[in-house]
Steps between C-alpha positions, in 0.01 A plus 500: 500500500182505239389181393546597133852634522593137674306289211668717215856435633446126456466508159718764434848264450344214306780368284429268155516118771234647690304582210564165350424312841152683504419419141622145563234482808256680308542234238422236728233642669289612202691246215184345322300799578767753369391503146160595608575752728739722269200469207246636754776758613524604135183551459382716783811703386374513174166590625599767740671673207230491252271685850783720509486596177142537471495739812794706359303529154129601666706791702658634199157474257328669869766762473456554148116637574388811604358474855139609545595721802473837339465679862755644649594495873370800712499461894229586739415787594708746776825206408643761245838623578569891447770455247277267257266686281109440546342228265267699280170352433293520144256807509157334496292690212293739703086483458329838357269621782202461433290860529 
């Protein structure tokens, strides 16, 4: 049996005592230091949301902007397939001969 499957049926019938035994042993174990801990929790949830937000807002101002790639894709040489048309280049503007 996977190691995960076994681990997520433990906790998978925790009633409201069990709950209130671990909180009761968690109180005891971390008591003075509980205030502290649940500040500094706060904060790097408060932090984590203000990165959040700053990556969600630099992807939508990024998205907002016209990319500099004005080149389209063409693939090498002899890769064509027959049923896609060929990729016509610009005519260069030829040079008078010179006579």
């Amino acid at each position: 049996m996977n190691q995960s499957v076994l681990t997520l049926g433990l906790f998978q019938n925790i009633g409201p005592w069990e709950v209130i035994i671990i909180a009761v042993v968690a109180l005891l174990l971390f008591g003075r230091r509980l205030p502290e801990v649940g500040r500094s929790l706060g904060k790097g949830i408060v932090e984590f949301k203000k990165g959040l937000k700053d990556v969600q807002e630099t992807v939508e101002r990024e998205g907002d902007k016209p990319s500099g790639n004005t080149y389209s894709y063409r693939p090498p040489l002899g890769t064509e397939s027959r049923t896609q048309a060929p990729v016509e280049t610009p005519a260069q503007p030829s040079q008078p001969s010179q006579s």
